[in-house]
PASEBA-1860 file (N, C-alpha, C; in nm, 3 decimals):
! residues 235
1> XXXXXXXX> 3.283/-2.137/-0.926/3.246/-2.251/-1.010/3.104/-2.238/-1.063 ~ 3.019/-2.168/-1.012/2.885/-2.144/-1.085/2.889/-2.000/-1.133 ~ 2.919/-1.955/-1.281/2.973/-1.878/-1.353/2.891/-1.776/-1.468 ~ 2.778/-1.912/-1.440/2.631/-1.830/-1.512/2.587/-1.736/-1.422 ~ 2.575/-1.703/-1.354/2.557/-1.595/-1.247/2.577/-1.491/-1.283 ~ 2.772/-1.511/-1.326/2.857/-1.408/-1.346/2.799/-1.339/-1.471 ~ 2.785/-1.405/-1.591/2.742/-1.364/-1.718/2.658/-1.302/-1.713 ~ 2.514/-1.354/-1.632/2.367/-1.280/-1.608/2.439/-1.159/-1.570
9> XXXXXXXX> 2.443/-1.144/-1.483/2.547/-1.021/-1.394/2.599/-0.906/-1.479 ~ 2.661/-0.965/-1.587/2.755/-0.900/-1.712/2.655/-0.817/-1.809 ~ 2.533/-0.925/-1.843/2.446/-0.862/-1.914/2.357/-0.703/-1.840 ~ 2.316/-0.771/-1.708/2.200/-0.672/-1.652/2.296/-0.522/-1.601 ~ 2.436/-0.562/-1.577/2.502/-0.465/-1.559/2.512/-0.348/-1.650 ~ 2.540/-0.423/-1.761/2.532/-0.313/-1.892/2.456/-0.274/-1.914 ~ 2.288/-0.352/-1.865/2.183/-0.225/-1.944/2.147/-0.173/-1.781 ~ 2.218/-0.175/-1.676/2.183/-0.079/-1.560/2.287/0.026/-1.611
17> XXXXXXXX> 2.388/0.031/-1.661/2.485/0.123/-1.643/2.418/0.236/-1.804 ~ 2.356/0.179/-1.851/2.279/0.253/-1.953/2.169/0.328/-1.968 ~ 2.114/0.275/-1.887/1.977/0.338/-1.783/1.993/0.427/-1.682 ~ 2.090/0.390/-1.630/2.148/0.505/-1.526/2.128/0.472/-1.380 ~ 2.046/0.302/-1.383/2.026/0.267/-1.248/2.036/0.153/-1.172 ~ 2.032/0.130/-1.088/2.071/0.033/-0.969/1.994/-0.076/-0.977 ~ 2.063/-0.232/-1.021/1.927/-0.334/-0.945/1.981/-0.379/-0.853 ~ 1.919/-0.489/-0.749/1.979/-0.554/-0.653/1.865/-0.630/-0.644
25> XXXXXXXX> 1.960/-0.755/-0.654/1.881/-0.918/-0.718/1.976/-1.020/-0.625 ~ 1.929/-1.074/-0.552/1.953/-1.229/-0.469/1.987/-1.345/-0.562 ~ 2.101/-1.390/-0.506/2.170/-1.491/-0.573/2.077/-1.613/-0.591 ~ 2.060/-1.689/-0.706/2.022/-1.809/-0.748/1.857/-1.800/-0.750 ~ 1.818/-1.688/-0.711/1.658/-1.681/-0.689/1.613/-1.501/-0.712 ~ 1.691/-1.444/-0.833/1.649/-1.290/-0.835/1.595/-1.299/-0.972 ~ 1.662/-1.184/-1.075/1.573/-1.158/-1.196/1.582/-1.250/-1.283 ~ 1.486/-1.276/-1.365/1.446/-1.421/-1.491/1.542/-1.327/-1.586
33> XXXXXXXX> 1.588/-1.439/-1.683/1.587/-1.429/-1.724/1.556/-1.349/-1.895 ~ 1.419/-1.366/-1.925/1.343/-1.298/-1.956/1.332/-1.129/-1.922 ~ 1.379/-1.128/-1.796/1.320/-0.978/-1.724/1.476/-0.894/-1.777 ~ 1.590/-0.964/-1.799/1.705/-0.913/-1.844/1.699/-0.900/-1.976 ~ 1.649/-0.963/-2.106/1.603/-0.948/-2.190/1.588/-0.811/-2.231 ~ 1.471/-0.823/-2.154/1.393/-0.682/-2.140/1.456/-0.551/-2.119 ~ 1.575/-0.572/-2.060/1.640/-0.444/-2.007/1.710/-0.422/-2.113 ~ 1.765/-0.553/-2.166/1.868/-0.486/-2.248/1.820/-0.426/-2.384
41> XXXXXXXX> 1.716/-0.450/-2.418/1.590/-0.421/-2.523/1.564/-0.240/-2.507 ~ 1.518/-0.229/-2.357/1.542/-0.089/-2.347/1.665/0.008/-2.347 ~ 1.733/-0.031/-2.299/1.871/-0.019/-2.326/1.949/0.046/-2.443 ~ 1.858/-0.085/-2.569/1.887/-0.015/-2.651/2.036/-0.106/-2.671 ~ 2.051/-0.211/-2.654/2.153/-0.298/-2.665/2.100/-0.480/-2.731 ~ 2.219/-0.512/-2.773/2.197/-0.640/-2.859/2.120/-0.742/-2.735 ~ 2.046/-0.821/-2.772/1.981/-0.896/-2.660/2.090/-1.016/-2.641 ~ 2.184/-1.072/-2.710/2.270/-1.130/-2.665/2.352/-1.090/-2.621
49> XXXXXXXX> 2.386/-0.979/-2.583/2.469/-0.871/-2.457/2.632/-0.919/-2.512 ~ 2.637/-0.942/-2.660/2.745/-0.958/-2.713/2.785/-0.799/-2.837 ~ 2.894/-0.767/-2.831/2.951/-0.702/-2.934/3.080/-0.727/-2.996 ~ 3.094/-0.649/-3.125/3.235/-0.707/-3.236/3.319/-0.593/-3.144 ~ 3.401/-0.695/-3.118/3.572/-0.657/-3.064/3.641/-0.630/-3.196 ~ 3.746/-0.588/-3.194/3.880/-0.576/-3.277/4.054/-0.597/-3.231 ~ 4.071/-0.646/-3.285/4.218/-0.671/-3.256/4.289/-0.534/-3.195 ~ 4.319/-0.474/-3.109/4.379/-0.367/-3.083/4.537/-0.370/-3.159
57> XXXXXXXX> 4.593/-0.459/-3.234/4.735/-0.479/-3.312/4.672/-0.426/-3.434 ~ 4.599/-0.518/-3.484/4.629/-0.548/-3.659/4.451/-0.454/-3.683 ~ 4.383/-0.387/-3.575/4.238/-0.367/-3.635/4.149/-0.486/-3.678 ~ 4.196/-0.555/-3.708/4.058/-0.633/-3.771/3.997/-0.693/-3.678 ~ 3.850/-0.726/-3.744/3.807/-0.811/-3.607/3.775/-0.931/-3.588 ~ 3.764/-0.968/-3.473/3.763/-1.053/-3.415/3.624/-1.172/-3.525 ~ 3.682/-1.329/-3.498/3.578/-1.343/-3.590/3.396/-1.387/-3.533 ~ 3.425/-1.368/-3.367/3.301/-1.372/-3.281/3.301/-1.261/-3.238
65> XXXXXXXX> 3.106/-1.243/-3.151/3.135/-1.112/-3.104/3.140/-1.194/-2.966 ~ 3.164/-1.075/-2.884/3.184/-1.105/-2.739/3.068/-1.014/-2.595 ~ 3.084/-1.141/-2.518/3.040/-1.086/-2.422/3.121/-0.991/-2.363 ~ 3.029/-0.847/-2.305/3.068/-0.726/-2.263/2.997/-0.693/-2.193 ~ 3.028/-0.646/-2.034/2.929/-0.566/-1.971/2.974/-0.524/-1.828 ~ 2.897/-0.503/-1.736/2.960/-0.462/-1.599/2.914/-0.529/-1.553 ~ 3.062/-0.579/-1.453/3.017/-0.702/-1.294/3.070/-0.581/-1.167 ~ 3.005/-0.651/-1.049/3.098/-0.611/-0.939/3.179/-0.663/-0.900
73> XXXXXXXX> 3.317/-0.617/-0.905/3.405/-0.655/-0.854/3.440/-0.639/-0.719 ~ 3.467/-0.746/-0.593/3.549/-0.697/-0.476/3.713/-0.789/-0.430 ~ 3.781/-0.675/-0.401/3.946/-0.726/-0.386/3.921/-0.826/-0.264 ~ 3.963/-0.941/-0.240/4.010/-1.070/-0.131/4.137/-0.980/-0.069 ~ 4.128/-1.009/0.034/4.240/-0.965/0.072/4.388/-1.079/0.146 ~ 4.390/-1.199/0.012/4.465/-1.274/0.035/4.617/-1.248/-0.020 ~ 4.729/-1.220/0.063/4.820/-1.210/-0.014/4.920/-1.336/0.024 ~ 4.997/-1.316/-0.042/5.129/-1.470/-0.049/5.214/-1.399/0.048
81> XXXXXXXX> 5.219/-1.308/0.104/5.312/-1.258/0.208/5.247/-1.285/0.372 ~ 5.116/-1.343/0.375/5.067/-1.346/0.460/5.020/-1.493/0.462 ~ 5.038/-1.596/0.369/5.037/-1.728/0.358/5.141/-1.790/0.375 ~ 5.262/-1.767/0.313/5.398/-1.818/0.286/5.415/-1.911/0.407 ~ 5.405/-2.026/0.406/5.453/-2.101/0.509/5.581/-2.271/0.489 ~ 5.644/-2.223/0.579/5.727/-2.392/0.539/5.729/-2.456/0.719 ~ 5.788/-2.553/0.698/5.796/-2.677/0.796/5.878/-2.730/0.785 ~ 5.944/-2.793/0.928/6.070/-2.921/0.904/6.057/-2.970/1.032
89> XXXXXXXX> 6.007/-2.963/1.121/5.946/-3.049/1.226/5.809/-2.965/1.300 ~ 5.725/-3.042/1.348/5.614/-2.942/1.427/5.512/-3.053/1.512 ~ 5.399/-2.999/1.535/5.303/-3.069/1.558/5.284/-3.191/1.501 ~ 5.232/-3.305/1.608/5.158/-3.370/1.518/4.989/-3.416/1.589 ~ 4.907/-3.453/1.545/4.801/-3.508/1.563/4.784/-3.642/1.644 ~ 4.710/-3.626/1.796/4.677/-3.723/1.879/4.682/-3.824/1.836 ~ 4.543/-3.830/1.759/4.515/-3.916/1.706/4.547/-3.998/1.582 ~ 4.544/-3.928/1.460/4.644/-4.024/1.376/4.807/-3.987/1.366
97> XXXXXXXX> 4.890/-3.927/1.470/5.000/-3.835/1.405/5.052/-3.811/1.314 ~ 4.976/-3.781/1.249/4.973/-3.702/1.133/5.005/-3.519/1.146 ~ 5.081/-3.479/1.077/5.104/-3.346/1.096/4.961/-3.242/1.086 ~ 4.996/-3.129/1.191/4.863/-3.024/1.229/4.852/-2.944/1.060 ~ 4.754/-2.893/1.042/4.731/-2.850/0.952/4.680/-2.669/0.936 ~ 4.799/-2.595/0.852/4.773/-2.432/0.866/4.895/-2.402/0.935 ~ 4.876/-2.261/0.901/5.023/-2.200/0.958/4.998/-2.173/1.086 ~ 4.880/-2.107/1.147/4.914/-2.082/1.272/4.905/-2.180/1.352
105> XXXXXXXX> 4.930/-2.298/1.337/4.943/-2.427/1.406/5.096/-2.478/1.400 ~ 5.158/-2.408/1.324/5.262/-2.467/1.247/5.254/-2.631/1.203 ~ 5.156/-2.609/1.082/5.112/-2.773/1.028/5.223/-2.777/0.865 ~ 5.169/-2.876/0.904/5.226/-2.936/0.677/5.196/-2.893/0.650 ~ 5.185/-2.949/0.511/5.136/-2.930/0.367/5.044/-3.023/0.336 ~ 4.937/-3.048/0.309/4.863/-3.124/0.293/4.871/-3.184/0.138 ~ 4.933/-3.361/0.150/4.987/-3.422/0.062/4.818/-3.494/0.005 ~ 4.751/-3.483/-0.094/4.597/-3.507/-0.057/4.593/-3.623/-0.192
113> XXXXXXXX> 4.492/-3.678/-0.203/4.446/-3.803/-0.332/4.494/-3.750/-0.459 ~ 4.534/-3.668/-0.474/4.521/-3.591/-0.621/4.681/-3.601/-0.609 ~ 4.731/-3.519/-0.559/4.879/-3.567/-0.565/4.937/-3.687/-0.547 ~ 4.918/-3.745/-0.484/4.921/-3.910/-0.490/4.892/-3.987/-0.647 ~ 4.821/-3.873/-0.734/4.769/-3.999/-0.814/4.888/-3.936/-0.929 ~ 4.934/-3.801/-0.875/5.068/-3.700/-0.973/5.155/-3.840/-0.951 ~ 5.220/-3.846/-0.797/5.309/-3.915/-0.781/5.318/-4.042/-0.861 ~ 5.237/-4.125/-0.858/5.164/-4.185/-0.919/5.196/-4.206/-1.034
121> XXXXXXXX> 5.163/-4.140/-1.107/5.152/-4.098/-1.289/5.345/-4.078/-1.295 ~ 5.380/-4.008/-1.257/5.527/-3.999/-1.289/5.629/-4.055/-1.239 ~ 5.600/-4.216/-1.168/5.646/-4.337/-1.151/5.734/-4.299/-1.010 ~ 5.746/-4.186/-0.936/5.848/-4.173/-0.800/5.762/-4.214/-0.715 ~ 5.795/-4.329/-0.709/5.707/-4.457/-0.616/5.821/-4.444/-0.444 ~ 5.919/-4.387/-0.450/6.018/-4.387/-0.324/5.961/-4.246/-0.271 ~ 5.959/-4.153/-0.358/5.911/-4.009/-0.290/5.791/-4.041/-0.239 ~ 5.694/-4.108/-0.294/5.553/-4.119/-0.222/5.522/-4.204/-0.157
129> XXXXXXXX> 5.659/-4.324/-0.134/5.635/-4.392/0.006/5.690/-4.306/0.113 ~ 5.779/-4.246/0.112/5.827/-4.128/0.190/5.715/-4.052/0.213 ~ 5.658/-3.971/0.158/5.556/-3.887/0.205/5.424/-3.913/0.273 ~ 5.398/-4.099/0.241/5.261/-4.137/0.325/5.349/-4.194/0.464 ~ 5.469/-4.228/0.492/5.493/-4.240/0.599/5.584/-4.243/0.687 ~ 5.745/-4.170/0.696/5.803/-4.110/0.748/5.770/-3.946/0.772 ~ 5.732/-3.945/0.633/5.716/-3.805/0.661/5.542/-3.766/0.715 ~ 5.498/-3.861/0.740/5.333/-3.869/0.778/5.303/-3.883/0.909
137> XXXXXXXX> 5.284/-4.025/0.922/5.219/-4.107/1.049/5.278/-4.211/1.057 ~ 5.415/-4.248/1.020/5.467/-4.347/1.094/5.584/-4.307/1.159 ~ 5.555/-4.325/1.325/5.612/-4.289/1.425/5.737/-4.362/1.465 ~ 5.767/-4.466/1.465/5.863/-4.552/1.452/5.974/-4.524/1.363 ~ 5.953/-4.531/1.243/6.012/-4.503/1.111/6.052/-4.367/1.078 ~ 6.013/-4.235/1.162/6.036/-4.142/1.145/6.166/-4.108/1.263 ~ 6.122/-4.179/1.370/6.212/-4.157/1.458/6.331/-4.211/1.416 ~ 6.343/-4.353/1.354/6.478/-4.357/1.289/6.515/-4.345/1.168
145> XXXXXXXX> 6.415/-4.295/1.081/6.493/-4.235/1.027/6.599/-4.131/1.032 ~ 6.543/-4.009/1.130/6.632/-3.915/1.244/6.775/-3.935/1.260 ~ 6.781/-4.070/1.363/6.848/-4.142/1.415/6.970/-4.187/1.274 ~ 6.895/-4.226/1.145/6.982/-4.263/1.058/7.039/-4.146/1.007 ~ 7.043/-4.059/0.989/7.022/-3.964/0.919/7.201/-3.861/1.026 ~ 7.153/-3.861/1.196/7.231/-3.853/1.266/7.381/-3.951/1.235 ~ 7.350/-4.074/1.224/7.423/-4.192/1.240/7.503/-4.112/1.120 ~ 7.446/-4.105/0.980/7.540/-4.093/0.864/7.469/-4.264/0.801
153> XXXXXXXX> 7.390/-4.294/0.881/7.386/-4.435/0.796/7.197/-4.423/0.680 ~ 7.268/-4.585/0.584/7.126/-4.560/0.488/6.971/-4.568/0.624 ~ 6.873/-4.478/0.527/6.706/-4.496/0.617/6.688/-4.606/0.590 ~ 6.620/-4.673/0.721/6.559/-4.794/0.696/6.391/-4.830/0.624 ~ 6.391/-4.899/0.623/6.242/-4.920/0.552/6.114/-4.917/0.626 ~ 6.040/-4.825/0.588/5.905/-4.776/0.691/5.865/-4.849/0.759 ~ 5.736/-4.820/0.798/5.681/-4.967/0.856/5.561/-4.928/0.864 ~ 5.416/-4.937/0.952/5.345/-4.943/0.918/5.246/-4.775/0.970
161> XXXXXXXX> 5.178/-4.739/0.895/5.170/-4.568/0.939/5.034/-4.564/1.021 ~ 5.057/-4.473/1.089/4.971/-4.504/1.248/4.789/-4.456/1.263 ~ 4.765/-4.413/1.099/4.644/-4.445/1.020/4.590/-4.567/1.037 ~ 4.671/-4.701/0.971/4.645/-4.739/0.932/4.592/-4.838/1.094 ~ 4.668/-4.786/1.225/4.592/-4.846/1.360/4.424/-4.770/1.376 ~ 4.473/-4.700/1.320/4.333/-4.583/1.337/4.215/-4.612/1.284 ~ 4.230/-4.699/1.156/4.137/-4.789/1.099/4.091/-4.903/1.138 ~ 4.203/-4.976/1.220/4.138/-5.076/1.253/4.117/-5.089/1.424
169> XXXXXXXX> 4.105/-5.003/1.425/4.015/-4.939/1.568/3.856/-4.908/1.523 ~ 3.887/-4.844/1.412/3.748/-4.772/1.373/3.645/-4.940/1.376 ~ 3.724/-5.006/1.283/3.661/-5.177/1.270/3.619/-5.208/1.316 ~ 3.726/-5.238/1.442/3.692/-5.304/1.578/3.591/-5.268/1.653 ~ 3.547/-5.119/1.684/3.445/-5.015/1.776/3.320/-5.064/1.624 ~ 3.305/-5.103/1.496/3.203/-5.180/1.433/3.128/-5.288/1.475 ~ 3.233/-5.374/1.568/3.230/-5.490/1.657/3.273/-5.594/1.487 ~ 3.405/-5.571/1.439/3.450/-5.671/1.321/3.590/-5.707/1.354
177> XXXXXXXX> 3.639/-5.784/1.345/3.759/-5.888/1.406/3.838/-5.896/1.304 ~ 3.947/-5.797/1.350/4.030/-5.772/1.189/4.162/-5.868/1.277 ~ 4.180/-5.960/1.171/4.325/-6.014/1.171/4.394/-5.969/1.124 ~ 4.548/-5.921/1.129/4.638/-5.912/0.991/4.725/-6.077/1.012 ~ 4.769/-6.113/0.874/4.839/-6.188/0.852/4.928/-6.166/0.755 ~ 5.119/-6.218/0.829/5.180/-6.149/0.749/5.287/-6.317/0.671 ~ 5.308/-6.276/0.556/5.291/-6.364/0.459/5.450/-6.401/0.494 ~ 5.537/-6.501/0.451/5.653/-6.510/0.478/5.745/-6.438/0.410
185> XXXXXXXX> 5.660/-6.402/0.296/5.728/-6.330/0.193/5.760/-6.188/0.222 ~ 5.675/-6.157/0.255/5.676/-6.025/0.322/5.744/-6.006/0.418 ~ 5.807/-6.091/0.495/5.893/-6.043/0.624/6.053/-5.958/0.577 ~ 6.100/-5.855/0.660/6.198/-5.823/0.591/6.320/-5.854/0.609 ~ 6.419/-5.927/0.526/6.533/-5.960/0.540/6.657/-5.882/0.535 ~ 6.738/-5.887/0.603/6.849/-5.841/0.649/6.974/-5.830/0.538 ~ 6.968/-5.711/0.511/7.087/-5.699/0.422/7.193/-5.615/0.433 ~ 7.285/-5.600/0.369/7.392/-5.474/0.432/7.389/-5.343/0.424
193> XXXXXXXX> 7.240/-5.318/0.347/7.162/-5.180/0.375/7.141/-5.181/0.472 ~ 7.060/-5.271/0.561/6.999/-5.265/0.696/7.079/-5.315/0.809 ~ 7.082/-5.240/0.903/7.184/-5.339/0.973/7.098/-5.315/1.092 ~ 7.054/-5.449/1.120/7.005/-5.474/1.282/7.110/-5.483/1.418 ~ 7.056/-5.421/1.539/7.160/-5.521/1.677/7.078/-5.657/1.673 ~ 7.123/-5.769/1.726/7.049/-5.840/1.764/6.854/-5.884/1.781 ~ 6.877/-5.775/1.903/6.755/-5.765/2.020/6.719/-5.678/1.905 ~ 6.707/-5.613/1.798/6.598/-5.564/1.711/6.598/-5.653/1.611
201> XXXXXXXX> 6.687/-5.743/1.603/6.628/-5.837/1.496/6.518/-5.956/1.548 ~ 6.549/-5.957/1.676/6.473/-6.058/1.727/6.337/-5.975/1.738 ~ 6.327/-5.887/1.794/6.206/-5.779/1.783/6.116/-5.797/1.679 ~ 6.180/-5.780/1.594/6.094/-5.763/1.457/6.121/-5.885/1.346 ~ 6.185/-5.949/1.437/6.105/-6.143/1.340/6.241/-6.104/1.225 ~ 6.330/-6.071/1.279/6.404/-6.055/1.118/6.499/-6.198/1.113 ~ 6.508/-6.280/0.980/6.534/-6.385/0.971/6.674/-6.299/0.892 ~ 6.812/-6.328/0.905/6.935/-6.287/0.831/6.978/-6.361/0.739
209> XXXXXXXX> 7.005/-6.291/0.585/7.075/-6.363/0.538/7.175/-6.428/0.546 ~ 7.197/-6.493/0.454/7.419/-6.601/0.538/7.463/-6.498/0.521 ~ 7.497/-6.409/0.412/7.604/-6.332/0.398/7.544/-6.155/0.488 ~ 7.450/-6.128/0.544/7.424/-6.027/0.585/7.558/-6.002/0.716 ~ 7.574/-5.852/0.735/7.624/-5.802/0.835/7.553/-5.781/0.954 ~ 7.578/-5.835/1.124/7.493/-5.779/1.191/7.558/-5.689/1.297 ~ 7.505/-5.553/1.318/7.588/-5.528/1.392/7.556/-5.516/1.573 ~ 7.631/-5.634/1.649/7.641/-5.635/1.770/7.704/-5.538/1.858
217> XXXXXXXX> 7.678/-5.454/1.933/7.756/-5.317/1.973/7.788/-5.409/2.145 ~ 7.801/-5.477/2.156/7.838/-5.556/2.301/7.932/-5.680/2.238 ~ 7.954/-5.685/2.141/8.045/-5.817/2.101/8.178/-5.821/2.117 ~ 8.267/-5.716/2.168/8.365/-5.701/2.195/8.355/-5.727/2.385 ~ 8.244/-5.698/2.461/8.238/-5.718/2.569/8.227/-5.853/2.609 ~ 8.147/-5.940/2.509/8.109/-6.055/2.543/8.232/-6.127/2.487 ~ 8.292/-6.116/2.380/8.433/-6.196/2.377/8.583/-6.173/2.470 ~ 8.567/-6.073/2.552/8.641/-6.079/2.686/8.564/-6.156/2.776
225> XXXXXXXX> 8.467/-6.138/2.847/8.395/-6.223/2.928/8.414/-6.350/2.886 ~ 8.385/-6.427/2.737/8.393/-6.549/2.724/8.608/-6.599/2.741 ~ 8.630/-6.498/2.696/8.784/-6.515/2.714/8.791/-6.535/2.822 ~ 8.806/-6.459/2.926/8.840/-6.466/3.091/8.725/-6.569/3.144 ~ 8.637/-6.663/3.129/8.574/-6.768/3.140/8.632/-6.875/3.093 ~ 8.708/-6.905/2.995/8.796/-6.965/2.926/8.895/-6.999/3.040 ~ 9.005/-6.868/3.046/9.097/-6.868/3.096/9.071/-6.920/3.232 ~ 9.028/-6.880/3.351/8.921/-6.931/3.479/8.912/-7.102/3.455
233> XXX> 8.881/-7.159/3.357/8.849/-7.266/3.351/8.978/-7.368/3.324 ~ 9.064/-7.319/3.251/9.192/-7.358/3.217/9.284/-7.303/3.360 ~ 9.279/-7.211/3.442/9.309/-7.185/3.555/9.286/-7.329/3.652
END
């Protein structure tokens, strides 16, 4: 990202490689400006360390001239055969569980502000609630999703991602007294997407619609018991 370097570099290269000799100059604090000037003057080269190119097709040329000269180049030795990584369950993080990060951890992918603002921009508002928290830090919601997923039945709706305890810890250790308050509106109601037992609707404050389905997995037990209580009594 700091590229003027490179250019200086480009120029003094060409009038070392013309001269026949070596400089060696420290980054951000070596030769002026001016002192490159100079070289390329002896050199015996344009002081704007530019020359006319030509089209190698058609010959003609170019209608600027161009910068030309020698850099050092050195090869990275990063290849995509030695990065290539995927995931579908792994680590997660103590503290926010959030997935580990890098391959030799076997971590994610790091979903970061910038993609968020992609997601964002091209309106898949379901993919990027998915990605900040089933597929993130919400521990609850990931586990059944699993569970739904096993079942054959629809995912249920996230809930809250385990960041967002992580913050208000951070608050709290501020010594600041975070309430949440949750609005009535906001509570979630029961529909025949969702199907609660009971004891998780009562859990989680879920108020049912009239027409919702609930499904009781003991309701066949408890209408024998109330039957043979019946019967006992009529006995």
């Amino acid at each position: 990202r700091m590229n003027i370097g490179q250019i200086l570099e480009t120029h003094l290269g060409w009038a070392a490689r013309e001269l026949g000799i070596h400089y060696a100059t420290p980054a951000l604090n070596g030769i002026k400006n001016k002192d490159i000037l100079a070289e390329l003057k002896r050199a015996d080269l344009p002081e704007d360390g530019k020359i006319q190119l030509f089209d190698g097709k058609s010959g003609e040329a170019f209608d600027h001239k161009t910068t030309v000269g020698i850099t050092y180049i050195l090869k990275l030795a990063h290849l995509v055969e030695d990065k290539i990584h995927a995931r579908s369950v792994g680590p997660y993080s103590l503290v926010t569980q959030q997935p580990l990060g890098g391959k030799a951890q076997k971590g994610g992918q790091r979903f970061g502000e910038m993609e968020v603002w992609a997601l964002e921009a091209y309106g898949a508002s379901h993919t990027l609630q998915e990605m900040l928290t089933i597929k993130s830090d919400d521990v609850y919601g990931r586990a059944k999703a699993y569970e739904s997923i096993i079942k054959g039945e629809h995912i249920r709706k996230p809930r809250t991602p385990e960041s967002f305890n992580v913050l208000v810890k951070e608050l709290q250790s501020l010594g600041l007294n975070v309430d949440l308050i949750e609005l009535e509106d906001d509570k979630p109601d029961l529909n025949e997407e969702e199907l609660y037992s009971p004891e998780e609707a009562e859990e989680n404050d879920v108020k049912p619609a009239p027409d919702a389905k609930v499904v009781d997995d003991k309701a066949d037990e408890k209408q024998e018991k109330s039957s043979e209580a019946e019967e006992a009594s009529a006995g």
